[in-house]
C-alpha positions in Angstrom: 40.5 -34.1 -56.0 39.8 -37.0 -58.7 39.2 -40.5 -56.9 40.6 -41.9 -59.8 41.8 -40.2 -63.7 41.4 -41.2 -67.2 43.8 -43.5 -69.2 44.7 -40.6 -71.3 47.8 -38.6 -69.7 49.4 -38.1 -73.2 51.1 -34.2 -72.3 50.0 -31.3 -74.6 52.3 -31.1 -77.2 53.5 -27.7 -79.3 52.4 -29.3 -82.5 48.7 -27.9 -82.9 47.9 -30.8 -85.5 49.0 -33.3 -83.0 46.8 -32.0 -80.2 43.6 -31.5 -82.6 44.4 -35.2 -84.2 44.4 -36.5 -80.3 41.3 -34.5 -79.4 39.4 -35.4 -82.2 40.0 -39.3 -81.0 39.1 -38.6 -77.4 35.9 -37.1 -78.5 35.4 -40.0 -81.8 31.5 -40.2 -81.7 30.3 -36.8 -79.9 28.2 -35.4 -82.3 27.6 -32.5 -79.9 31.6 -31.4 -79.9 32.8 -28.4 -82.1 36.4 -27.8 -82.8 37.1 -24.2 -84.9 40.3 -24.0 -86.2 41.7 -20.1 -86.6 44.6 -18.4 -87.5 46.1 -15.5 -84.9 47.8 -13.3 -86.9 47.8 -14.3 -90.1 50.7 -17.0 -89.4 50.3 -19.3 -86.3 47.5 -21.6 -86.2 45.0 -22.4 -83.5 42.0 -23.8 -82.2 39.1 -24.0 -79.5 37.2 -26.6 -78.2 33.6 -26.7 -76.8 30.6 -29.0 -76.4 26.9 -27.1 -78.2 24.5 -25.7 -75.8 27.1 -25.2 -72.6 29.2 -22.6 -73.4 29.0 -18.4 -73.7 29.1 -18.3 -77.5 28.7 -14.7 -77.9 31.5 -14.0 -74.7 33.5 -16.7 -77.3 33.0 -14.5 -80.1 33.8 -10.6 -78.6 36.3 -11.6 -75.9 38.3 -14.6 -77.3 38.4 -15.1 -81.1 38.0 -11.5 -82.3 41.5 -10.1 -79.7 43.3 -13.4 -81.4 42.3 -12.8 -85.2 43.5 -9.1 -84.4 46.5 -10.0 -82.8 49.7 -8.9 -84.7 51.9 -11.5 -85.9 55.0 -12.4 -83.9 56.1 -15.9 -82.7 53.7 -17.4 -79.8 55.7 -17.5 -76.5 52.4 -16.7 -74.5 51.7 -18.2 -70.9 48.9 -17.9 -68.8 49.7 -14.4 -67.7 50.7 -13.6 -70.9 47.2 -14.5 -72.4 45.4 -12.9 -69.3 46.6 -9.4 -71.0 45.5 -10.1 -74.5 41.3 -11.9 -73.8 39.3 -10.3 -71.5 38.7 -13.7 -69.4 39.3 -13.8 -66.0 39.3 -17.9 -65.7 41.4 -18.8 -67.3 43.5 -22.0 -66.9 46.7 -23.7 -67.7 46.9 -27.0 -68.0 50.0 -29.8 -69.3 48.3 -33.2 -69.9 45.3 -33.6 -72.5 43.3 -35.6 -69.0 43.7 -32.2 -67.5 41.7 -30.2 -70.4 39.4 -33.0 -70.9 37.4 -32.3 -67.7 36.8 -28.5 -67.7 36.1 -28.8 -71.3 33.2 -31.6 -70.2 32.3 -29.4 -67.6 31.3 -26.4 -69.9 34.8 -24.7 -70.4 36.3 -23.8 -73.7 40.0 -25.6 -74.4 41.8 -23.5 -76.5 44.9 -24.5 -78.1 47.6 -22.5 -80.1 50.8 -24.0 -82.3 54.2 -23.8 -80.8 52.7 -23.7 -77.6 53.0 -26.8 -75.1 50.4 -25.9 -73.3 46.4 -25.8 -73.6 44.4 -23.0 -71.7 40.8 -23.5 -70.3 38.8 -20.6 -70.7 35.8 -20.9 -68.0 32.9 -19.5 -70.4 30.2 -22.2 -69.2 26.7 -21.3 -69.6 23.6 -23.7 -69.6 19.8 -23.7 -69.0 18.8 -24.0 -65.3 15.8 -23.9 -63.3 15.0 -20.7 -61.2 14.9 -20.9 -57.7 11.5 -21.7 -56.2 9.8 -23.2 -52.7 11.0 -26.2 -51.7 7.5 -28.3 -52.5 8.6 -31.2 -50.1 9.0 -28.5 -47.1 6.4 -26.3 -47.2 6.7 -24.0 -43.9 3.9 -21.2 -43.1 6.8 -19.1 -42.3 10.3 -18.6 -43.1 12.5 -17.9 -46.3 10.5 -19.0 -49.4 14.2 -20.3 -51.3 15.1 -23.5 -52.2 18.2 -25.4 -53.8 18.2 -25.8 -57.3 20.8 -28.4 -59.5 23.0 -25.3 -60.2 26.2 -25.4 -57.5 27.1 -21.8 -58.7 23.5 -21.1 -57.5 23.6 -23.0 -54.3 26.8 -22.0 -52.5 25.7 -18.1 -53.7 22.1 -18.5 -51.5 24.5 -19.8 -48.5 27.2 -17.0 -49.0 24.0 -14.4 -48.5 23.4 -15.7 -45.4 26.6 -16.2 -43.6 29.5 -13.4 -45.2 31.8 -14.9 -42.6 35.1 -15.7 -44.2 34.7 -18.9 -41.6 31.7 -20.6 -44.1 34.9 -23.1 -46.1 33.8 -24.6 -49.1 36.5 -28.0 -50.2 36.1 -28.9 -53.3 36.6 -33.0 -54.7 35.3 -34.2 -57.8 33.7 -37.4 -57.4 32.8 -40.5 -60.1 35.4 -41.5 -63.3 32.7 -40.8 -65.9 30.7 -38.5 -64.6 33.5 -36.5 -62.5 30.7 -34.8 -60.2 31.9 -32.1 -58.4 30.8 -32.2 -54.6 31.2 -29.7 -51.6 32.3 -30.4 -48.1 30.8 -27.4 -46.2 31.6 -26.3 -42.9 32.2 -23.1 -40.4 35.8 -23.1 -39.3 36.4 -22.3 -35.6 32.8 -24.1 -34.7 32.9 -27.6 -36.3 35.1 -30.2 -34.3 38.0 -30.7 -36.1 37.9 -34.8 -36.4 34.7 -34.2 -38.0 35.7 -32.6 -40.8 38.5 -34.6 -41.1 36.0 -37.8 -41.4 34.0 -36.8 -43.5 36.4 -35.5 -45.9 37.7 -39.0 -45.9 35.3 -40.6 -46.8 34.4 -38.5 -49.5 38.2 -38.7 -50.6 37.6 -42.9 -50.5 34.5 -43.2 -52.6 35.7 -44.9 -56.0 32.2 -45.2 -58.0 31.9 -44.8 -62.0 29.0 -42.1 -61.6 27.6 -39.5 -59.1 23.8 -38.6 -60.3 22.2 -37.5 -56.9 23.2 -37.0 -53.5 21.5 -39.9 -52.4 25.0 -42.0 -53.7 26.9 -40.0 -51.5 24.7 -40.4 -48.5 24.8 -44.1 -48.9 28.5 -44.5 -49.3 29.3 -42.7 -46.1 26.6 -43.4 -43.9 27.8 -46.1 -40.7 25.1 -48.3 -40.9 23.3 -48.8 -44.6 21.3 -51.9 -43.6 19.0 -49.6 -40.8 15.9 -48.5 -42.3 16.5 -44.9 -40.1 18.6 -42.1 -42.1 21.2 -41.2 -40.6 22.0 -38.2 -42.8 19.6 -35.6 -43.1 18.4 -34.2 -46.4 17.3 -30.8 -47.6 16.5 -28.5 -49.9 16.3 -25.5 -47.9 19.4 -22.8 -47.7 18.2 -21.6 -44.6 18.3 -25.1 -42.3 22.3 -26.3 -43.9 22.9 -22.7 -42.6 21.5 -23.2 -38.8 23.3 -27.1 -39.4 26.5 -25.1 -39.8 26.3 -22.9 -37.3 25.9 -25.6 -34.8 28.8 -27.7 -35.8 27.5 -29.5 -38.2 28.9 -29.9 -42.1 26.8 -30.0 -45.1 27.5 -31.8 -48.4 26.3 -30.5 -51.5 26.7 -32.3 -55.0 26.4 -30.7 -58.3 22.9 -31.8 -60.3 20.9 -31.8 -57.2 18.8 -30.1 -55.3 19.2 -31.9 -51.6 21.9 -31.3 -49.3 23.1 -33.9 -46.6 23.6 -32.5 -43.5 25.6 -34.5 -40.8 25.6 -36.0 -38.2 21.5 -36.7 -37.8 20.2 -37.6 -34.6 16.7 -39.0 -33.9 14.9 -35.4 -32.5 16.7 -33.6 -35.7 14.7 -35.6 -37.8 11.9 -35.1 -36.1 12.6 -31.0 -36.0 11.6 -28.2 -38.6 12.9 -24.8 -39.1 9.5 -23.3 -38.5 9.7 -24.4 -34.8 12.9 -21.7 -34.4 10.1 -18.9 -36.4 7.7 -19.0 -34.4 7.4 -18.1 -30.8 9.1 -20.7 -28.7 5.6 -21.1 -26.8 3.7 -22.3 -30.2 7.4 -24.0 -31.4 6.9 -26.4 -28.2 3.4 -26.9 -28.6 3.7 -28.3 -32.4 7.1 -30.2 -31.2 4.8 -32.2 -28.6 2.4 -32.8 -31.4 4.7 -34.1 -33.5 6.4 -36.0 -30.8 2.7 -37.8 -30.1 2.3 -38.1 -33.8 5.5 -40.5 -34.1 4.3 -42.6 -31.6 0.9 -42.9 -33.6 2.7 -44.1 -36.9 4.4 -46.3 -35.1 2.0 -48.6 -32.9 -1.4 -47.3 -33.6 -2.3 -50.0 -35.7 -0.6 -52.6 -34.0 -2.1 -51.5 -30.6 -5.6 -51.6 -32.2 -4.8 -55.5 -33.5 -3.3 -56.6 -30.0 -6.3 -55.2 -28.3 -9.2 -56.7 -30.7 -7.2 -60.0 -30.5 -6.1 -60.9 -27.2 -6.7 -58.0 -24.6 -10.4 -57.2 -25.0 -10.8 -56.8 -21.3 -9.5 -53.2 -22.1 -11.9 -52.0 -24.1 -15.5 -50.3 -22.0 -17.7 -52.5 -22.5 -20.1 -50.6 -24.4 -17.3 -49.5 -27.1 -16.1 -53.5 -27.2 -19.9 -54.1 -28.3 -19.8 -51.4 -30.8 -16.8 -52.8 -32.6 -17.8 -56.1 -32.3 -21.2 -55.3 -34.5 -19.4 -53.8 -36.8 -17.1 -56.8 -37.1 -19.8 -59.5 -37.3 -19.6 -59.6 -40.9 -15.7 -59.2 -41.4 -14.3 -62.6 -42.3 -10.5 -61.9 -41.7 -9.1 -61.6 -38.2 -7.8 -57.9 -36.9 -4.1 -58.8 -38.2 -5.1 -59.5 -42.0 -7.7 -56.3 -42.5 -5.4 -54.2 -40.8 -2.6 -55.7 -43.2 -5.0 -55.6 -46.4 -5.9 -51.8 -45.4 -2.7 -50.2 -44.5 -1.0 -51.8 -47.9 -4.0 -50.5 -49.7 -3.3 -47.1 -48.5 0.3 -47.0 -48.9 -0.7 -48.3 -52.7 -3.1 -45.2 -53.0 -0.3 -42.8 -51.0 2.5 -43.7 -53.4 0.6 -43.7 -56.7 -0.1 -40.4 -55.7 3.3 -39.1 -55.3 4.2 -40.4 -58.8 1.2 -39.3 -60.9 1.2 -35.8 -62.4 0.5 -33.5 -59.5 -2.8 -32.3 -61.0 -4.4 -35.8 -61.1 -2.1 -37.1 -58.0 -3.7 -35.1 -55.2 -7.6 -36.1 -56.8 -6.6 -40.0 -57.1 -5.4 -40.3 -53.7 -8.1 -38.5 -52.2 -10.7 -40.3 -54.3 -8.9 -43.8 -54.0 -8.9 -43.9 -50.3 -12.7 -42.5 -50.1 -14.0 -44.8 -52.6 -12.4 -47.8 -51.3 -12.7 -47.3 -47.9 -16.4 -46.8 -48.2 -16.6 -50.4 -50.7 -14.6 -51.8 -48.6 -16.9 -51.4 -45.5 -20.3 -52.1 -47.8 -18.5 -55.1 -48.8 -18.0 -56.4 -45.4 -14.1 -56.8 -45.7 -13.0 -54.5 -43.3 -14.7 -52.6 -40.3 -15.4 -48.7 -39.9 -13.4 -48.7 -36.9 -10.2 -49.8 -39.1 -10.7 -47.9 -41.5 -10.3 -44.9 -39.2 -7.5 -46.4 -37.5 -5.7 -46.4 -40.9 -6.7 -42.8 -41.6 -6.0 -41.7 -38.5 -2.3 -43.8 -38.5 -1.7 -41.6 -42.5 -2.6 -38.4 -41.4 -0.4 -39.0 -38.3 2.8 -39.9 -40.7 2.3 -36.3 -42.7 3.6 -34.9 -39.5 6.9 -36.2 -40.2 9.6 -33.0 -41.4 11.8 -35.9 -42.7 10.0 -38.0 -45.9 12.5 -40.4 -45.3 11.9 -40.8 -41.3 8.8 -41.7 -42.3 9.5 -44.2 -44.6 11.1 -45.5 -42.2 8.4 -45.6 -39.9 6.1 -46.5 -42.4 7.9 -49.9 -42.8 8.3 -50.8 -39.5 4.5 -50.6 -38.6 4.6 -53.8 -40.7 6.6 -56.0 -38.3 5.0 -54.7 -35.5 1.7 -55.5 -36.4 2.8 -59.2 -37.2 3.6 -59.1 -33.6 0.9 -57.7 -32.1 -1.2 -60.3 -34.1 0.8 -63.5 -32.6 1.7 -62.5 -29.3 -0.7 -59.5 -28.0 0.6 -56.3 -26.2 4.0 -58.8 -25.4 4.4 -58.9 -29.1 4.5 -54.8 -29.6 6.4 -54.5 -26.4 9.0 -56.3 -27.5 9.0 -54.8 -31.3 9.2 -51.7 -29.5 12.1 -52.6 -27.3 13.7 -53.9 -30.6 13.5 -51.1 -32.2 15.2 -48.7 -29.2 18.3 -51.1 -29.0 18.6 -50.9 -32.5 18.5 -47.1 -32.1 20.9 -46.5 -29.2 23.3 -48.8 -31.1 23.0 -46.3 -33.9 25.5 -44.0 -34.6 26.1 -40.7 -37.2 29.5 -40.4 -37.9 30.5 -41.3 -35.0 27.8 -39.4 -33.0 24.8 -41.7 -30.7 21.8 -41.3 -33.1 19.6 -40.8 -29.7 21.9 -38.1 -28.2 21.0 -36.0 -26.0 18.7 -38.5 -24.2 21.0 -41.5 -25.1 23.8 -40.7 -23.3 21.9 -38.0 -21.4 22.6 -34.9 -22.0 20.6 -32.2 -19.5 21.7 -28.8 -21.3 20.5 -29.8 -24.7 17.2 -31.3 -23.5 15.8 -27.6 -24.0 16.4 -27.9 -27.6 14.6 -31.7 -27.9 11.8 -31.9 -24.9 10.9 -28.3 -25.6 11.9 -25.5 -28.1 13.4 -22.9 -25.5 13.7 -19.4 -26.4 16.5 -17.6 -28.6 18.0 -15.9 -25.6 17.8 -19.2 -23.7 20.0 -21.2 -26.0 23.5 -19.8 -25.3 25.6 -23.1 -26.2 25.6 -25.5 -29.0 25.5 -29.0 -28.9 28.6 -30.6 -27.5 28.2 -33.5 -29.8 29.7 -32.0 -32.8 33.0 -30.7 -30.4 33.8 -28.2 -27.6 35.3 -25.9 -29.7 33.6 -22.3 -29.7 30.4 -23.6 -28.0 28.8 -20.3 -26.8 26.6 -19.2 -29.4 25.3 -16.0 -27.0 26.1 -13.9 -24.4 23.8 -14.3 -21.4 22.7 -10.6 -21.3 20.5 -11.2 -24.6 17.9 -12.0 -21.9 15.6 -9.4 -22.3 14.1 -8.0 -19.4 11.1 -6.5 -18.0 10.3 -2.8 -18.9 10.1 -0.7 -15.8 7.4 1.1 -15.4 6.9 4.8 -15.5 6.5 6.3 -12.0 3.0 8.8 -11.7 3.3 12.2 -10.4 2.0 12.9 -7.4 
């Protein structure tokens, strides 16, 4: 559905030269436009419509043009049906305003027009250049379906339809931005999302009034409940396979035309912090890399602020003979713990970010190279200590563990805060940063869903999904969060059981 149409709603008229006059001032200026002008039949005049370098031109050619020029000459009565039998199309459309035609004909269709006739057909003959599907670069698994999204819709929904044929995987369709009319897809599986989820969601989408659609990211930021928190509360992805294990759990996915990431919603907290290699692997190793990452949040988070509130205030805590080894390597440092930790961590998020947006052949080598050679002049310099610099390190290889890039934005920035903090007010000060940052969390919400759920409000049956990665067979119900409706997901005698053993002869 549009959010809002064009000033233009002059109806198609029977005169062709009226409709190819109004046309050609609609598209006044587009050098990339091509109107041919025919005759069918040797007596009623016509014409088509198309923008260069997005349309089938040979299809044009052997299935449109040549049937009309060879068409006998009678008096043009035709309708949609009507044309169906004479071109060898099978979109085509018929349309009764000049708005109507103007947006298939921008999205890659051909208009075609015919005197006498007060109507204009779209012929749905789009064809452009797009990128081949690849791995998703940004998330990398070891194993697991090698596919990613591309900016091709066509392309995207087709990689989902492979993977669930059930006539239950809906697809609603709304067409989003006055210039740029983006077309965007509310996803879902029907029978297993909650009703009033789908229904919000589709609102929301319905009430966005916005010039332009480029990117998902305008979608995710006009129907998100709280912009203002630095923690997503959408998740994003490019991979086919974990929108399909969203939907099958309740969720819906959103995918816009031009883009590679889906938004999946709602997010919690621990699905951030999940990947779809934790469901390939045995659950055993799944648990063991889920703790890992659990401990590896934690790090990002107050690593460096517990190393400043320690060196500053609580030195009592340190063995002795460790406390004598850092202080010798601080005897030189002229800045208190706050400012070198401040002066190294912005360093390396300097270095970590001009690596992202340098060419990936130099990016990798300037990161790498950046952090060595600094680090090391920084220390021979006497501006910061050895022992910082490997807090740092240790605080940036601990943030790669995020799945999410954006949950670790997020926890990227917050460090800052805390570390002010810890500098003033000691192990009170990143107490209470911490405490801050759960109440702003348990007043989160993701459409409508607690962004800490299932630990905040507690829920004990979908803890073995969070604490630990249970087995398959062991995860019989989806989460409740996203409705009641058709919750088992298994029967219980999936559990496998224990071979019996062969009884010896006597």
């Amino acid at each position: 559905m549009d959010t809002y149409s064009s000033d233009s709603s002059e109806a198609v008229s029977s005169s062709i030269d009226i409709n190819l006059q109004m046309l050609k001032s609609i598209y006044d200026k587009c050098k990339d436009v091509h109107f041919h002008e025919f005759i069918i039949g040797g007596t009623t005049k016509a014409f088509v419509v198309h923008f260069e370098g997005m349309v089938n031109l040979e299809i044009l050619d052997r299935n449109v043009l040549t049937p009309l020029l060879a068409e006998s000459a009678e008096e043009w009565k035709y309708t949609e049906k009507d044309l169906s039998s004479l071109i060898s199309i099978s979109d085509i459309r018929e349309m009764a305003t000049l708005t109507e035609m103007v947006a298939p004909i921008s999205s890659g269709s051909v208009g075609l027009f015919i005197d006498g006739v007060a109507k204009g057909f779209a012929l749905g003959l789009a064809k452009w250049e797009k990128r081949s599907i690849e791995e998703p670069s940004a998330e990398s698994i070891i194993r697991g379906p090698r596919e990613g999204f591309t900016e091709t819709m066509s392309v995207n929904t087709s990689m989902l339809r492979r993977k669930i044929k059930s006539s239950s995987l809906k697809m609603v369709a709304y067409t989003v931005g006055k210039h740029t009319q983006t077309e965007v897809l509310l996803i879902y599986m029907e029978g297993i999302a909650n009703a009033s989820l789908v229904e919000e969601v589709s609102q929301r989408i319905a009430d966005i009034q916005i010039d332009g659609i480029l990117e998902s990211g305008y979608i995710e930021g006009l129907i998100e409940d709280n912009p203002f928190s630095p923690f997503p509360q959408i998740q994003v992805t490019e991979r086919p396979d974990v929108v399909c294990a969203a939907l099958l759990e309740g969720k819906v996915s959103i995918l816009v035309d031009g883009t590679p990431f889906a938004l999946v919603a709602p997010a919690t907290l621990f699905s951030l912090l999940q990947s779809p290699e934790d469901y390939y692997q045995r659950f055993i190793i799944g648990t063991f890399i889920r703790w890992l990452r659990y401990l590896f949040f934690f790090i990002t988070l107050l690593l460096p602020s517990l190393y400043v509130a320690i060196l500053t205030y609580h030195q009592e805590m340190v063995p002795t003979s460790l406390l004598l080894s850092i202080a010798k390597s601080r005897e030189d440092i002229p800045f208190p713990a706050l400012i070198e930790a401040l002066l190294m961590e912005v360093s390396f998020e300097a270095l970590r970010e001009a690596g992202v947006r340098l060419p990936k052949q130099v990016g990798a080598a300037v990161s790498i190279v950046g952090a060595l050679v600094i680090g090391q002049a920084a220390t021979s310099a006497g501006l910061v200590s050895a022992p910082m610099v490997m807090v740092v390190a240790i605080t940036g290889i601990a943030s790669f563990m995020m799945p999410q890039y954006s949950a670790g934005i997020a926890l990227r920035m917050l460090r800052f805060p805390i570390m002010f903090l810890s500098g003033m007010l000691g192990l009170l000060g990143l107490m209470l940063g911490f405490i801050v940052i759960v109440i702003h969390l348990s007043s989160l919400r993701s459409l409508g869903v607690p962004y800490l759920q299932p630990i905040a409000p507690m829920k004990g049956a979908e803890l073995k999904d969070v604490l630990i990665r249970a087995p398959i067979w062991a995860m019989r119900t989806r989460p409740k969060f996203t409705g009641k409706s058709n919750s088992t997901r298994l029967p219980a005698k999936q559990k496998p059981e224990k071979p019996k053993g062969n009884e010896s002869d006597d």
